[in-house]
N, C-alpha and C positions, 0 to 999 in steps of 0.2 A: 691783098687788102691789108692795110698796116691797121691795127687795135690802136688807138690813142691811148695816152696815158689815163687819160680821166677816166676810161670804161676800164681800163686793169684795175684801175683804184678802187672804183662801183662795185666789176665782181669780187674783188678779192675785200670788200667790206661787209657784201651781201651772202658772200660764201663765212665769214667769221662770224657774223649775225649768225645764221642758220647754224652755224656748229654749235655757236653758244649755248641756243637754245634748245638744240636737240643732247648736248651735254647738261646744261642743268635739267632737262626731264630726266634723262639718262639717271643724273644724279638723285631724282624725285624718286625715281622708281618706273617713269612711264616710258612708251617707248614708242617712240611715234610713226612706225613703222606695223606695228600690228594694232589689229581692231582691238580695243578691250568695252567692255560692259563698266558701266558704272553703277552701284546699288548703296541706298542708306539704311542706317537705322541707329536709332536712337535708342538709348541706355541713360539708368538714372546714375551708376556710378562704372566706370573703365580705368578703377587702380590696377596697373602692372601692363595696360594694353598700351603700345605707341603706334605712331606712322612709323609704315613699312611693316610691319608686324604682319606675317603669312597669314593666309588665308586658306582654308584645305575645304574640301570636300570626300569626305572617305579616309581624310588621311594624306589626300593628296593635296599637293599646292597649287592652287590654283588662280592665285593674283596675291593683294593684300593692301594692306588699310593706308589711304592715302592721307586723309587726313582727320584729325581729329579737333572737332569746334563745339562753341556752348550754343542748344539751341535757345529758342525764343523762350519755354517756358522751365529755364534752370537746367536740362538735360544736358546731355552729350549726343551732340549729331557727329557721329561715324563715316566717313564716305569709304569706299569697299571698292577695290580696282578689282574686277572678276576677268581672267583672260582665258576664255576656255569655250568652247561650243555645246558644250554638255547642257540639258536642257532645266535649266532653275524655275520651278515655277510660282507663282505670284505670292504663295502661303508659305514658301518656305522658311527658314527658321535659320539667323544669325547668330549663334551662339558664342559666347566669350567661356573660353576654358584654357585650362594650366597644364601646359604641355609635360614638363616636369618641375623639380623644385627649384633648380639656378636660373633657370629662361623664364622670360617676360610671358606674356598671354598672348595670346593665338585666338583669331574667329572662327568658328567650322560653320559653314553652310550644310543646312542639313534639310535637301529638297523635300517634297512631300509628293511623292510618286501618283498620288489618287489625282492630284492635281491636274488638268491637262491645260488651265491656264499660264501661261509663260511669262515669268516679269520681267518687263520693257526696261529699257536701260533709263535711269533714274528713279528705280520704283523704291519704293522704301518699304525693308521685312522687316517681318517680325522678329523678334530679339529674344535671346534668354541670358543666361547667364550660370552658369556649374561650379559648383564650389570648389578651390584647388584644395590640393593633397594636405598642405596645410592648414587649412581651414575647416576641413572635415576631421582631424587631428587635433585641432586644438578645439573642436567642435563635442568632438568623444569625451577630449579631457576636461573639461569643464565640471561634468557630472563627477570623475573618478577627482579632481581637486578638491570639489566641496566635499565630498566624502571624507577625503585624507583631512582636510580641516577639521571636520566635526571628529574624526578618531582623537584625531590631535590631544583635542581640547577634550574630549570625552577621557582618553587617556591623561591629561596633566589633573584634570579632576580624580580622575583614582589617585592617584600616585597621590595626591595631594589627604586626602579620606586613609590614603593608608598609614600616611605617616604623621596622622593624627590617630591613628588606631594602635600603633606598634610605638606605644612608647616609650621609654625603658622599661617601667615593670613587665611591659607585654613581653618585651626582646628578652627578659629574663625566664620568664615562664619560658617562652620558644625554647630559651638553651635547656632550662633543666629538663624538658618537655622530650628536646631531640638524648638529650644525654639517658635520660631512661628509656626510652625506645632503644637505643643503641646495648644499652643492659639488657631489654627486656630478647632482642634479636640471639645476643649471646645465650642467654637462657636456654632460647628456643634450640638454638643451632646445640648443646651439648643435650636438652633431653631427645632432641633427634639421633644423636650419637647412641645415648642410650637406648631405644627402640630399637634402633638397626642393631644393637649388641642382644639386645632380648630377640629380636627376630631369627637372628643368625643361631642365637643357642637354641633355640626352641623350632627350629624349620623343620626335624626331623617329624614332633608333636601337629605343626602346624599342616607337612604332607596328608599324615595321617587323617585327619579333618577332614581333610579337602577329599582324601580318597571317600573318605568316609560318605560325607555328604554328596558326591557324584553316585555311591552304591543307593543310598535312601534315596535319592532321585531317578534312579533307575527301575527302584522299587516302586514306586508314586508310580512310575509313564506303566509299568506292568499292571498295578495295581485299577488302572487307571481305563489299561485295554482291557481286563478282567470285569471291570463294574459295564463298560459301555457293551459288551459280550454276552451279559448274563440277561439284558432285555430288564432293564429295572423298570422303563417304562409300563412296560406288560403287567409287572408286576403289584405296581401302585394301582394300575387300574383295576386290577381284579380284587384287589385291599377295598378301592374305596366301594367298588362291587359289591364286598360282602357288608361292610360297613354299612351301605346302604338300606340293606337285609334286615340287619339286626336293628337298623333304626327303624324301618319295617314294623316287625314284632313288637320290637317295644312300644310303637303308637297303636299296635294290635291289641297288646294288652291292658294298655292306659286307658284305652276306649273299651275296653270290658268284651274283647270279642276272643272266642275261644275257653277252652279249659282251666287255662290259667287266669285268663283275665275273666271269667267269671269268677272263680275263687276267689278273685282280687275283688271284684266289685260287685257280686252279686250276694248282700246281707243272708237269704234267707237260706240258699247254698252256705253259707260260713256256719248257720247255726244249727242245718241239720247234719254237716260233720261234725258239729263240737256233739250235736246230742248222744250224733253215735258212738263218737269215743268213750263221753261219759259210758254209756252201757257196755261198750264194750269193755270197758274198766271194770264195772260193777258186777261181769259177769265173768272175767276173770276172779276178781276178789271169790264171788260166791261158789265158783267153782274150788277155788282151793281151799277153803271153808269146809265145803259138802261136796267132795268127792262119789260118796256115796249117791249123790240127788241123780248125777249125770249118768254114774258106771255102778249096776246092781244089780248083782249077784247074791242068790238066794236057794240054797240048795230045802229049804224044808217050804217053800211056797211064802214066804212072810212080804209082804206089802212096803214098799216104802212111804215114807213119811211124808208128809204135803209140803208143797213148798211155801217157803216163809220169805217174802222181800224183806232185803235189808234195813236196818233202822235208816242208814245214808238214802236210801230209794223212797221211803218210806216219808221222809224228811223233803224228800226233793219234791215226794207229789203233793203231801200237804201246803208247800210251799207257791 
């Protein structure tokens, strides 16, 4: 059976149709030969994302953004070519993020496992969006900029106060200021010379000392076991012990009790020792007077004399 021309012509027009077409998808990114999933979402801004731009799950690639249009209400509608059987489901999350800092942005599908509802092919997720590396960076630096502003300008204001402050006469006091300091160091640095010269003659004096005072210090820690050895505690207590005692008596006395404190405070005891002294006085006196009255010796029987109270006695009783 012979083919006419006109049917060669047909196939071979409907075979370069078909190529065309499966080469400009080809060229889209689709492929008409496998299934893919179609999914949307919508975004208020997609700077750095294009069509064609991957699309990963985990990391991995698993379709990518076919094309990108304005929705109805100012947005950006997304379409997402998904080629995979892995199971997406209805709450999952389209993210836009920056894979590193020379390539363009990238979507990650980022399933929600709790999920067990699955989205249908044209379902529209939910979107986010993660700040790239630069934008967190210039996000950092913002705060540390204004800062270096404000140093800035905090600093050109010193500088500014200072050289209103250091005028010439100030910048003159400074020099004469450093120049006697620079004198006074010199000072310093030869009476240093000198002590290290007086140090050095007198080190033999200065051992001496020091021997000295490590022996009086060994005498103190002796001196020191000696006192905690001898029970001074003990010692104070039996002090105030006695102290006690004689404070004792003396409130013994003060209050008139005993020998002493009646003498002390009892009037009629005071003045029958004054009486007896007087007599005993007067009896002295009259004994050395009249020897004879007391001691009498009489060899021919003769009587002695009667006794005569003294004019003093005599005076006291009339009295």
């Amino acid at each position: 059976m012979k083919i006419s021309r006109e049917v060669k012509t047909a196939i071979l027009v409907i075979s370069s149709i078909l190529l065309f077409i499966w080469g400009y998808s080809f060229l889209k990114g689709r492929d008409l030969f496998n299934s893919y999933k179609t999914f949307y979402a919508v975004y208020d801004e997609v700077e750095g994302l294009a069509p064609s731009a991957p699309v990963t799950i985990n990391g991995l690639n698993v379709g990518k953004v076919n094309s990108i249009t304005l929705h109805t209400d100012g947005r950006l509608l997304v379409e997402i070519q998904v080629k995979t059987d892995f199971p997406i489901s209805k709450t999952s999350i389209a993210s836009i993020y920056e894979p590193g800092l020379l390539g363009g942005k990238n979507i990650a599908i980022i399933p929600n496992f709790k999920d067990p509802v699955l989205a249908e092919d044209g379902a529209t997720l939910s979107t986010d969006v993660k700040p790239g590396m630069l934008t967190t960076v210039a996000d950092k630096l913002n705060p540390l900029q204004k800062k270096v502003e404000s140093t800035v300008v905090s600093a050109d204001s010193l500088l500014i106060s200072l050289n209103k402050i250091f005028d010439a006469r100030t910048q003159e006091n400074l020099r004469v200021s450093i120049a006697e300091l620079a004198s006074t160091m010199k000072e310093f640095s030869e009476a240093s010379k000198n002590l290290n010269a007086i140090i050095s003659g007198n080190k033999n004096n200065l051992d001496g000392t020091l021997a000295n005072l490590n022996k009086a210090s060994g005498n103190f820690a002796t001196l020191s076991d000696s006192l905690k050895q001898a029970r001074i505690g003990e010692a104070f207590k039996k002090l105030e012990k006695s102290m006690a005692n004689v404070d004792k008596i003396v409130n013994d006395v003060q209050s008139g009790k005993g020998t002493i404190g009646k003498l002390l405070k009892d009037d009629g005891m005071y003045n029958n020792l004054e009486g007896a002294s007087l007599e005993m006085k007067q009896l002295l006196a009259d004994f050395k007077q009249n020897p004879k009255r007391y001691v009498h010796f009489s060899l021919f029987g003769k009587k002695p004399k009667p006794y005569v109270a003294p004019k003093e006695e005599v005076k006291d009783t009339i009295k």
